[in-house]
py3Dmol code that shows the C-alpha trace and the ligand (Angstrom):
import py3Dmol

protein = """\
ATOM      1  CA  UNK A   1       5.263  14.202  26.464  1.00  0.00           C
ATOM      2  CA  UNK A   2       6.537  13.924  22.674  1.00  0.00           C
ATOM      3  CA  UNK A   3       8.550  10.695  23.644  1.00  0.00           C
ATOM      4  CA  UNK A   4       5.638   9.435  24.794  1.00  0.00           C
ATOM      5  CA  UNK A   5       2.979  10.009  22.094  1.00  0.00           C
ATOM      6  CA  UNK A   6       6.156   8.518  19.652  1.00  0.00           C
ATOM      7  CA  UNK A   7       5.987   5.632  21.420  1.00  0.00           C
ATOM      8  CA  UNK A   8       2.423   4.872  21.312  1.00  0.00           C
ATOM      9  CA  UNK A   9       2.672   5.778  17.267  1.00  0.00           C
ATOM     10  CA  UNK A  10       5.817   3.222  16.791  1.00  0.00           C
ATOM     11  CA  UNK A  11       4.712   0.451  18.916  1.00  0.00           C
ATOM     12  CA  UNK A  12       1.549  -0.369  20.310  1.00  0.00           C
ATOM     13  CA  UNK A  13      -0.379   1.581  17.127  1.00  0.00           C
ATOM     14  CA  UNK A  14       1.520  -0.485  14.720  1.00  0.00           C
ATOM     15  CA  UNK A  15       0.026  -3.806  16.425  1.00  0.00           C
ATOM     16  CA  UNK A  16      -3.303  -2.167  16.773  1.00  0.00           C
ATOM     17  CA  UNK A  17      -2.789  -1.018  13.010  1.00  0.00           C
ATOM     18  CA  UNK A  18      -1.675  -4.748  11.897  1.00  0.00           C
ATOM     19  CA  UNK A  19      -4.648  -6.373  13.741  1.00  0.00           C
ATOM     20  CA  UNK A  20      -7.130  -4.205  12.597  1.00  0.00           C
ATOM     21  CA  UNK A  21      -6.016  -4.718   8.857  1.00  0.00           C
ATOM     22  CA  UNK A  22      -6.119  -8.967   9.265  1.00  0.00           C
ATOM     23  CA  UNK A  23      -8.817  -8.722  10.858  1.00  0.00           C
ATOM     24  CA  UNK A  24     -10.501  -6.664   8.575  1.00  0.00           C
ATOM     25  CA  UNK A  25      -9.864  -8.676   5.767  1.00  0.00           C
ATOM     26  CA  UNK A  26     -10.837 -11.858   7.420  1.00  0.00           C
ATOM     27  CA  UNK A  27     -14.093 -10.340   8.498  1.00  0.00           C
ATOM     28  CA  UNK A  28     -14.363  -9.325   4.970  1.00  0.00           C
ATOM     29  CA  UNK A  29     -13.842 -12.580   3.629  1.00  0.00           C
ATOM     30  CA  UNK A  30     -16.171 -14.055   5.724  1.00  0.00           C
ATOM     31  CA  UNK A  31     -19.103 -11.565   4.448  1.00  0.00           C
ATOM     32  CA  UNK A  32     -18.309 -12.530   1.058  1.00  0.00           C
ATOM     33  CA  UNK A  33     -18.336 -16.138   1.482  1.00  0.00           C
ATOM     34  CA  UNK A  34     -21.429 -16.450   3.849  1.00  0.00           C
ATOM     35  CA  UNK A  35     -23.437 -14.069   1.598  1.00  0.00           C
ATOM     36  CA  UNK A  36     -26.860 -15.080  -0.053  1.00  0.00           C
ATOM     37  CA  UNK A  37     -25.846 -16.672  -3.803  1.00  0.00           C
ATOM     38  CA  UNK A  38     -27.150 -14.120  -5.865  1.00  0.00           C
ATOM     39  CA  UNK A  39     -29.434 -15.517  -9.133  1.00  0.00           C
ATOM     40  CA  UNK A  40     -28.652 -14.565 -12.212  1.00  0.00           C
ATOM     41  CA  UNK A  41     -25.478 -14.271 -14.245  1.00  0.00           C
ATOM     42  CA  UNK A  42     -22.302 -12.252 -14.515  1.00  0.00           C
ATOM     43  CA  UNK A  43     -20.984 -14.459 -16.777  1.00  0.00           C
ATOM     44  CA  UNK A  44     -18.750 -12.091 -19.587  1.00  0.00           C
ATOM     45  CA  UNK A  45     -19.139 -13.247 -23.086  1.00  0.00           C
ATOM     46  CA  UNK A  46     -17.559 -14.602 -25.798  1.00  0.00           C
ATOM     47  CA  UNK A  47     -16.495 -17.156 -22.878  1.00  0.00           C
ATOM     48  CA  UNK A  48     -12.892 -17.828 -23.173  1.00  0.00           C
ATOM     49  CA  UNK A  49     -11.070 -21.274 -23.435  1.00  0.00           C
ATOM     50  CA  UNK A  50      -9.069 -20.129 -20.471  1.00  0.00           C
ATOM     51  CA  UNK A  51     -11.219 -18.424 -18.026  1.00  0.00           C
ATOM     52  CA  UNK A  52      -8.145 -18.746 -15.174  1.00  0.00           C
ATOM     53  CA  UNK A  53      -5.722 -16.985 -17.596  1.00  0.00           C
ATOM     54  CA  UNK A  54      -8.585 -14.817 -18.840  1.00  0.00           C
ATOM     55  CA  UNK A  55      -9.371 -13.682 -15.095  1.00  0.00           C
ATOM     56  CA  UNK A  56      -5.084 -13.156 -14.420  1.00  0.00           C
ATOM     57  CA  UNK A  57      -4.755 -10.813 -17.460  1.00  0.00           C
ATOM     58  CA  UNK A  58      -8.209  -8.631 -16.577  1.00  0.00           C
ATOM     59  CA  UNK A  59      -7.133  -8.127 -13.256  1.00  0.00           C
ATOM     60  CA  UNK A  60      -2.798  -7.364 -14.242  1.00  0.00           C
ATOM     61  CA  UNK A  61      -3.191  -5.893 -17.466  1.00  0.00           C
ATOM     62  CA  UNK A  62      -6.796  -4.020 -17.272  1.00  0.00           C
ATOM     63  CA  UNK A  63      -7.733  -3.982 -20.559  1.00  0.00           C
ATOM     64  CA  UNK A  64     -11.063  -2.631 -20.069  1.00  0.00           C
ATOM     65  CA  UNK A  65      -9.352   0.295 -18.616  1.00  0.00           C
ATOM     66  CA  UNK A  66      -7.074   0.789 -21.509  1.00  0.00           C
ATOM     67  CA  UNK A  67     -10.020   0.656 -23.894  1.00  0.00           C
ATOM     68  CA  UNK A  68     -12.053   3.318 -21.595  1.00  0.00           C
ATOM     69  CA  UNK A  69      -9.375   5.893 -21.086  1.00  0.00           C
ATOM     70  CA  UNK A  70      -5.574   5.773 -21.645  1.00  0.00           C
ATOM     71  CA  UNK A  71      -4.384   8.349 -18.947  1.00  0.00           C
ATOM     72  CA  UNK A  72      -6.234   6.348 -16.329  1.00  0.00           C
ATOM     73  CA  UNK A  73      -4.796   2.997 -17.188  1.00  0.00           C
ATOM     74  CA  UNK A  74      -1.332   4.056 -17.217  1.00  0.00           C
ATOM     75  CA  UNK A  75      -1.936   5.422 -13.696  1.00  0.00           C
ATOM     76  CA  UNK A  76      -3.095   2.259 -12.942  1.00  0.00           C
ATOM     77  CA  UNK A  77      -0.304   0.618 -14.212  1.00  0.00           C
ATOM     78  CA  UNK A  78       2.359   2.739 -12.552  1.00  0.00           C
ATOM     79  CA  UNK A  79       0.806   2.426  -9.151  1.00  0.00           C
ATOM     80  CA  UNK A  80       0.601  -1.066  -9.156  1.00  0.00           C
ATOM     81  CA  UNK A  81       4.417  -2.155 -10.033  1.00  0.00           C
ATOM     82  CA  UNK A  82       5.597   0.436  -7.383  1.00  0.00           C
ATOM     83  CA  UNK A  83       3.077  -1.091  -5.081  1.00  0.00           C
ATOM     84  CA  UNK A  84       4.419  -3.992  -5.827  1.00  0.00           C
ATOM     85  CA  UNK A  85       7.799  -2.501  -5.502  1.00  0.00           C
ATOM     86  CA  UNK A  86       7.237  -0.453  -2.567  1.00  0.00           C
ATOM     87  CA  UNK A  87       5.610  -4.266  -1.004  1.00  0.00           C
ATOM     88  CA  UNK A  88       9.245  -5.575  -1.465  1.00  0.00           C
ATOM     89  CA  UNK A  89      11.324  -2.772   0.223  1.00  0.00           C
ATOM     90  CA  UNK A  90       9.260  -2.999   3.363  1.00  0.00           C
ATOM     91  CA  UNK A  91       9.915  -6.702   3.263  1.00  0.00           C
ATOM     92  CA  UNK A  92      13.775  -6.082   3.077  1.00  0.00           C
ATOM     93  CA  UNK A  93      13.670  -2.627   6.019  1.00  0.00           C
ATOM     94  CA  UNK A  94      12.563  -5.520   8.316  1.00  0.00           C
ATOM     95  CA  UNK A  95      15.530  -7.863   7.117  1.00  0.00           C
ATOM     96  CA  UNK A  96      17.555  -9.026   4.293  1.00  0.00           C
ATOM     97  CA  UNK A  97      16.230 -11.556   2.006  1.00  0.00           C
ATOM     98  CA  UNK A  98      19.038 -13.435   0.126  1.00  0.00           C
ATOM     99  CA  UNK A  99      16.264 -14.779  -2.713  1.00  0.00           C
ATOM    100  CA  UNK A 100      15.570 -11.026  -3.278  1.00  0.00           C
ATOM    101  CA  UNK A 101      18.897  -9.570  -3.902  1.00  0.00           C
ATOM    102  CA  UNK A 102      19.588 -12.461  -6.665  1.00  0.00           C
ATOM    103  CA  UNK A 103      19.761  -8.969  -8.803  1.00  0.00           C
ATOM    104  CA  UNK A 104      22.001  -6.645  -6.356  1.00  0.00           C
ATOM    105  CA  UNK A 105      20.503  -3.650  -5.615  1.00  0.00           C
ATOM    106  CA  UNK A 106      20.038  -0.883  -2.312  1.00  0.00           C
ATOM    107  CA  UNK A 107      17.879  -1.115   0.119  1.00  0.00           C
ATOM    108  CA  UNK A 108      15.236   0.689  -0.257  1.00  0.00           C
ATOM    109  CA  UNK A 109      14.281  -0.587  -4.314  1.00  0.00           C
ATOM    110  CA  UNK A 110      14.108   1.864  -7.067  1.00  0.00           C
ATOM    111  CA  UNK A 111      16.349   5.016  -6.161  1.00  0.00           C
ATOM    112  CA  UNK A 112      13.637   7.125  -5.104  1.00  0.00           C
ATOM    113  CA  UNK A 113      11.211   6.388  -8.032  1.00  0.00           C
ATOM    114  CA  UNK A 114       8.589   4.658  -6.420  1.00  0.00           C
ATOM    115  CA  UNK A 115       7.758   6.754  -3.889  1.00  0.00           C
ATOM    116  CA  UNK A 116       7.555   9.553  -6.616  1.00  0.00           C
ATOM    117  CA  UNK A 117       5.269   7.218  -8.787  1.00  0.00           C
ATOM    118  CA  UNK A 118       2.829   6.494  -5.930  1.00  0.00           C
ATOM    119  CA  UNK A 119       2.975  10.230  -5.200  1.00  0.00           C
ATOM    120  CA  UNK A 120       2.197  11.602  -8.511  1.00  0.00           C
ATOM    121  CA  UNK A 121      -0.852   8.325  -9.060  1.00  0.00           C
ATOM    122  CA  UNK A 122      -2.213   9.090  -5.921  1.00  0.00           C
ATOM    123  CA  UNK A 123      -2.903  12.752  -6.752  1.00  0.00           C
ATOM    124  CA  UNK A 124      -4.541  11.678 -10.270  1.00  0.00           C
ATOM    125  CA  UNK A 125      -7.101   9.330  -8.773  1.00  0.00           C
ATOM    126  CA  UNK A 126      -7.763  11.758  -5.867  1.00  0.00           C
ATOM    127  CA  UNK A 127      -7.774  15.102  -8.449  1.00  0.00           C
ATOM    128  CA  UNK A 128     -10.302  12.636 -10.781  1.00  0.00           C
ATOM    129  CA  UNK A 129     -12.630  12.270  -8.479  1.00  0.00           C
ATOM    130  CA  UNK A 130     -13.243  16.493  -8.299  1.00  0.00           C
ATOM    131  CA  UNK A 131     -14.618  15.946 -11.821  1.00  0.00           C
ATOM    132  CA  UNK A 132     -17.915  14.692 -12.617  1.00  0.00           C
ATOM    133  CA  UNK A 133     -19.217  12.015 -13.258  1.00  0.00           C
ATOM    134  CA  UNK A 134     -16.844  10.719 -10.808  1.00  0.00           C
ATOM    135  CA  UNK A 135     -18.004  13.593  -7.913  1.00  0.00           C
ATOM    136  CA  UNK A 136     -21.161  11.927  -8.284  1.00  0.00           C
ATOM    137  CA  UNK A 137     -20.212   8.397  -6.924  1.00  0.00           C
ATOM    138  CA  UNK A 138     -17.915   9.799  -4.562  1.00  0.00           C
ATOM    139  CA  UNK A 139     -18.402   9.353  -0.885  1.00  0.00           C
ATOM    140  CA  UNK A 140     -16.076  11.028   1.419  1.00  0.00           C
ATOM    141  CA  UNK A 141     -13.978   7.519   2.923  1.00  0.00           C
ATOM    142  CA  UNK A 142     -12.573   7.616  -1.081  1.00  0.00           C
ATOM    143  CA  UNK A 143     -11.092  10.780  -0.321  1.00  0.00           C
ATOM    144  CA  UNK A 144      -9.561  10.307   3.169  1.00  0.00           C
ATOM    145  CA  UNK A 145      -8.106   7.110   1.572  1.00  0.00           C
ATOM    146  CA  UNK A 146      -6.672   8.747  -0.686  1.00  0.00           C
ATOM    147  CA  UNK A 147      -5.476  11.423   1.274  1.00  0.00           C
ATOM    148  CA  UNK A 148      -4.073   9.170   3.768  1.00  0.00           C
ATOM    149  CA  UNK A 149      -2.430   7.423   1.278  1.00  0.00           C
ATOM    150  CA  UNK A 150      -0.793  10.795  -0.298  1.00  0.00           C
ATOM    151  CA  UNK A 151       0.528  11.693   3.365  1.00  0.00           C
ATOM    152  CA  UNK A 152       2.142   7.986   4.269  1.00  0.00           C
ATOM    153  CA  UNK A 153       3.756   8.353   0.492  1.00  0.00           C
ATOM    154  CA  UNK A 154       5.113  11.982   0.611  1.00  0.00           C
ATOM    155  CA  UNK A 155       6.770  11.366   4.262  1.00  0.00           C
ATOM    156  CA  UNK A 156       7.907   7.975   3.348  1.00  0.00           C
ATOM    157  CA  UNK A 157       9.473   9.255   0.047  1.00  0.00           C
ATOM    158  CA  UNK A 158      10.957  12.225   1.398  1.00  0.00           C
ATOM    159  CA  UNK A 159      12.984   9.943   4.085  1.00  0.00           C
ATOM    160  CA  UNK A 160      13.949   7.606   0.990  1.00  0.00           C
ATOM    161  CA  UNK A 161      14.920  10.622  -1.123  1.00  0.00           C
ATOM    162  CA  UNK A 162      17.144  12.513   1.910  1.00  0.00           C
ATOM    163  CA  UNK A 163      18.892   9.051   3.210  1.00  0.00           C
ATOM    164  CA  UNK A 164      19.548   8.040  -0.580  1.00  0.00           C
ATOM    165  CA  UNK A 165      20.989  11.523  -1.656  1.00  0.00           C
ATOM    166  CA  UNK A 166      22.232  12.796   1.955  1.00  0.00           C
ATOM    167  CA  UNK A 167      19.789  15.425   1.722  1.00  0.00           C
ATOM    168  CA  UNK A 168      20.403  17.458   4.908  1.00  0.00           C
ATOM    169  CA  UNK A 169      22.190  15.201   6.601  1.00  0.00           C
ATOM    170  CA  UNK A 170      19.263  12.542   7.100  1.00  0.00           C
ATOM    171  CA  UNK A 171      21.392  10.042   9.207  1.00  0.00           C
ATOM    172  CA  UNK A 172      18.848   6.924   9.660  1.00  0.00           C
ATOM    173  CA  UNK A 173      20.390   3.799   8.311  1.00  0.00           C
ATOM    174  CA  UNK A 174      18.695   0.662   7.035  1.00  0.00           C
ATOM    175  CA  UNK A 175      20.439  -0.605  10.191  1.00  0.00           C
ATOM    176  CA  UNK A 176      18.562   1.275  12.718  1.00  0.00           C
ATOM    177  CA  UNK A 177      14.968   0.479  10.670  1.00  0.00           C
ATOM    178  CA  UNK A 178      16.193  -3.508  10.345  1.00  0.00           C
ATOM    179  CA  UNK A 179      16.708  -3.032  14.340  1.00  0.00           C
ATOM    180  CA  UNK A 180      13.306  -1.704  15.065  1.00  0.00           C
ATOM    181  CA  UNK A 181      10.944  -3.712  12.494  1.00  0.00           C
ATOM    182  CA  UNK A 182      12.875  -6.942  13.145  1.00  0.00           C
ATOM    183  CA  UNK A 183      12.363  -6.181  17.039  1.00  0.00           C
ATOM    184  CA  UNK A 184       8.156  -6.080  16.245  1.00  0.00           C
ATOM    185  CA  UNK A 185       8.509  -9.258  15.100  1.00  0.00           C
ATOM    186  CA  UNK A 186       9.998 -10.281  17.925  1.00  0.00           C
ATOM    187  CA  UNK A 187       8.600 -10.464  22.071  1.00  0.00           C
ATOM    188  CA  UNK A 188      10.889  -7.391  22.793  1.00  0.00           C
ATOM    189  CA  UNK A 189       9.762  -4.551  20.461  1.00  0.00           C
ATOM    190  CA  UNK A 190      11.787  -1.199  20.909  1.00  0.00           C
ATOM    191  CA  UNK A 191      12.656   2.131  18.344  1.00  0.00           C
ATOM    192  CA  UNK A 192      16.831   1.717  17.903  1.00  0.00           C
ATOM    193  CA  UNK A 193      19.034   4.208  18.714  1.00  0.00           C
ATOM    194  CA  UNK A 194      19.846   5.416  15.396  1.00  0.00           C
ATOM    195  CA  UNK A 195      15.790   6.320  14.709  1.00  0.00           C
ATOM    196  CA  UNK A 196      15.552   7.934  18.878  1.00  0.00           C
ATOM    197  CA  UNK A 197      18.934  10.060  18.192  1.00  0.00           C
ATOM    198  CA  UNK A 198      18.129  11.257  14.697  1.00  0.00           C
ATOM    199  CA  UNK A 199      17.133  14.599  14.283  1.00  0.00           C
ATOM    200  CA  UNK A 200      14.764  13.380  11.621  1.00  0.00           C
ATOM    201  CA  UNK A 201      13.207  11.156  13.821  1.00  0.00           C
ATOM    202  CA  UNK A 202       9.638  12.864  13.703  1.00  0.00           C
ATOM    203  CA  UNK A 203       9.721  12.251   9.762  1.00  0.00           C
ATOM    204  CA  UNK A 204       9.730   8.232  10.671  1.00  0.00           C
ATOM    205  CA  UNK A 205       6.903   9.282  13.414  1.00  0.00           C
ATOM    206  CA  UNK A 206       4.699  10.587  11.076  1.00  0.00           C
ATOM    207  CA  UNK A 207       4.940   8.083   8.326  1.00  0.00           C
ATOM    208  CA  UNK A 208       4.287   5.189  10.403  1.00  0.00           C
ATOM    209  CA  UNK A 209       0.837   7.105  12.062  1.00  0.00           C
ATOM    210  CA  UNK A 210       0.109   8.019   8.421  1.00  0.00           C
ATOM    211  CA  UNK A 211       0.674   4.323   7.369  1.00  0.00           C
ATOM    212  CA  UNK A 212      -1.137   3.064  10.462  1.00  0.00           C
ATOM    213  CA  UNK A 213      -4.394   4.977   9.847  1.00  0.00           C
ATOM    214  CA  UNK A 214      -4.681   3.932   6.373  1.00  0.00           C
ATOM    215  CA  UNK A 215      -3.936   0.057   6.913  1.00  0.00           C
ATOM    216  CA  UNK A 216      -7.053   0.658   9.822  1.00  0.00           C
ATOM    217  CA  UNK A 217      -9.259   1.947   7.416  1.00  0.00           C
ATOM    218  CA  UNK A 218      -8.042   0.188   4.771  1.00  0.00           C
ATOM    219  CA  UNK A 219     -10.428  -3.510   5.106  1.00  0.00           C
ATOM    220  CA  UNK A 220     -13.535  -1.270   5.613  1.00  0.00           C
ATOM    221  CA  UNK A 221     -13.153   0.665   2.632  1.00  0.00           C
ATOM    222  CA  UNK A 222     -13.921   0.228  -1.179  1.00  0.00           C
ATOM    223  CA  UNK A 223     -10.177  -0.571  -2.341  1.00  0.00           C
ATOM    224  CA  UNK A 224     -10.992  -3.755  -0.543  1.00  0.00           C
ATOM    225  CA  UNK A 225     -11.789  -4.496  -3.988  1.00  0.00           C
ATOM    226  CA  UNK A 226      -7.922  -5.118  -5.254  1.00  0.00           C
ATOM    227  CA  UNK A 227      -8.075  -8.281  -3.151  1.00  0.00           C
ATOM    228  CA  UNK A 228     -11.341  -9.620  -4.229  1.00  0.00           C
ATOM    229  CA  UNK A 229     -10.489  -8.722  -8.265  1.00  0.00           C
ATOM    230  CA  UNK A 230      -8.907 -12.079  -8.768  1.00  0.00           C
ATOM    231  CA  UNK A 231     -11.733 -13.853  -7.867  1.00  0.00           C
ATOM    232  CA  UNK A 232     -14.517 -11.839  -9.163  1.00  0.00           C
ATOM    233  CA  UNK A 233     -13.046 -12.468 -12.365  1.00  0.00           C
ATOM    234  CA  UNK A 234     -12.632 -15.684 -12.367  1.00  0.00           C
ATOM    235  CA  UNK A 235     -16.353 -16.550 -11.209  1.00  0.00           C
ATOM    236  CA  UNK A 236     -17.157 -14.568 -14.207  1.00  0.00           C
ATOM    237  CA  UNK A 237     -15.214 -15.983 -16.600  1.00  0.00           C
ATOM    238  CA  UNK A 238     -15.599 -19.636 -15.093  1.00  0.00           C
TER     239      UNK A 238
END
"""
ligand_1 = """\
43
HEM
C 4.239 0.343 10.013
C 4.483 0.204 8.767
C 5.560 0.933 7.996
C 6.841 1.217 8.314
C 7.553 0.884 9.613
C 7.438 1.918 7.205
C 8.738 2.394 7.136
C 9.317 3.023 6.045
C 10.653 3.530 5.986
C 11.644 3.435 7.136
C 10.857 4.087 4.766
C 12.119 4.792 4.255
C 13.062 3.817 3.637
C 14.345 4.492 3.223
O 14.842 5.362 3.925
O 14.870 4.160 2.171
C 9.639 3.935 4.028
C 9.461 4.371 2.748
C 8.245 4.399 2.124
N 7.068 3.887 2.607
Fe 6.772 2.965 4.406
N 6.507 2.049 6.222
C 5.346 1.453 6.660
C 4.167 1.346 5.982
C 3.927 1.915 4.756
C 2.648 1.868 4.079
C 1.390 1.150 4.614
C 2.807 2.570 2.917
C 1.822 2.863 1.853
C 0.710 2.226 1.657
C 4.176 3.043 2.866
C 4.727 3.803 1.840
C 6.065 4.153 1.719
C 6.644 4.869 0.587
C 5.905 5.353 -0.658
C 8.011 4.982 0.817
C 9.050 5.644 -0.094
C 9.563 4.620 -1.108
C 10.595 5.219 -2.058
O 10.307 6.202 -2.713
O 11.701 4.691 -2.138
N 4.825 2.639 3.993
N 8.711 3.282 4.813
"""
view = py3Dmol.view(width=600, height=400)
view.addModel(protein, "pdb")
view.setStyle({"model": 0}, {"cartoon": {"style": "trace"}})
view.addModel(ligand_1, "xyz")
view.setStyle({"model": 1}, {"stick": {}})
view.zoomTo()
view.show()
């Protein structure tokens, strides 16, 4: 029965998980485009000679963050470059990109650290919220986000930590994941052999259902936000 309900998670949830989260965020898009031009202004003054550049460095650099409370914006930080990070080593489980190895490194990128960085974020912004005034705007989807998020990044870390450092013999290779994630992509999906013989193969089971669940949720919730950032700043800076 196990084989089966690993199957489901590894294959057919992963499309359902992928479909739900582009079309999510083209439903999304959609909403914000078709919605009723609100009057008024949001404009931000002093306007800046250089609203595009203006509207790049609010939404990398967060100033306004920095200037509101330094903990927060270095949490901030930290998540986003191993997001950003963590972005790229999915990109090379699935196969290797020559452009991305112009400096040489192992697959998966950053030793370990990234997974730790996304861990220990995670459980700031989900720890702030217990504290007013943030309890107060809470609503419960931030917390199963964040949550979900915590579970996807402790499983995923602890198989990057044991196949890095041979940590009880964890045995998948990039190999095996290159087999199975290239083989999505492809009319013939199936797990390889060296995920279905591992030992350890649960630990990939329940990572991808973590990671599934959040990219589902992930278009209906408020972190939609990080893609429309860009372009809320820019309208107000414009
Ligand atoms: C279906 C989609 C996904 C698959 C197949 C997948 C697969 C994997 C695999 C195989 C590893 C271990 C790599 C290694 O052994 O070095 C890993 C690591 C990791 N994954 Fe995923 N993953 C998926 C989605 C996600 C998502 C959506 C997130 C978070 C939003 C995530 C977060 C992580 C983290 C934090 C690590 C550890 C990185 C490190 O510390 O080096 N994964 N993932």
């Amino acid at each position: 029965m196990w084989d089966k309900i690993y199957y489901l998670i590894m294959i057919p949830m992963v499309y359902i998980a992928f479909a739900t989260f582009i079309g999510g965020l083209i439903i999304k898009f959609i909403i914000v485009f078709r919605s009723k031009k609100l009057t008024g202004s949001y404009a931000i003054y002093p306007k800046s000679k250089y609203p595009l550049a203006a509207a790049i460095g609010e939404s990398v650099i967060v100033p306004t963050a920095f200037k509101k409370q330094k903990l927060f914006w270095l949490m901030i930080i930290a998540f986003h470059i191993a997001f950003f990070l963590l972005f790229i080593g999915h990109l090379e489980l699935i196969r290797e990109f020559k452009i991305l190895q112009i400096i040489p490194h192992d697959v998966f990128l950053g030793g370990g650290i990234v997974g730790i960085v996304l861990i220990v974020s995670v459980l700031y912004f989900l720890f702030r919220r217990f504290k007013s005034p943030w309890r107060e705007i809470s609503v419960p989807e931030d917390y199963v986000l964040l949550i979900l998020l915590f579970l996807t990044f402790i499983f995923g870390s602890h198989m990057s930590l044991a196949s890095r450092y041979g940590i009880a013999g964890f045995d998948i290779s990039v190999e095996a994941y290159r087999q199975y994630l290239s083989s999505l992509f492809t009319t013939s999906p199936a797990i390889s052999q060296g995920i279905l013989a591992s030992p350890h193969y649960v630990l990939v089971v329940l990572h991808i259902f973590f990671a599934n669940l959040f990219l589902m949720v992930f278009p209906f919730s408020k972190m939609i936000h990080s893609v429309f950032i860009f372009i809320a700043q820019f309208i107000k800076r414009k």
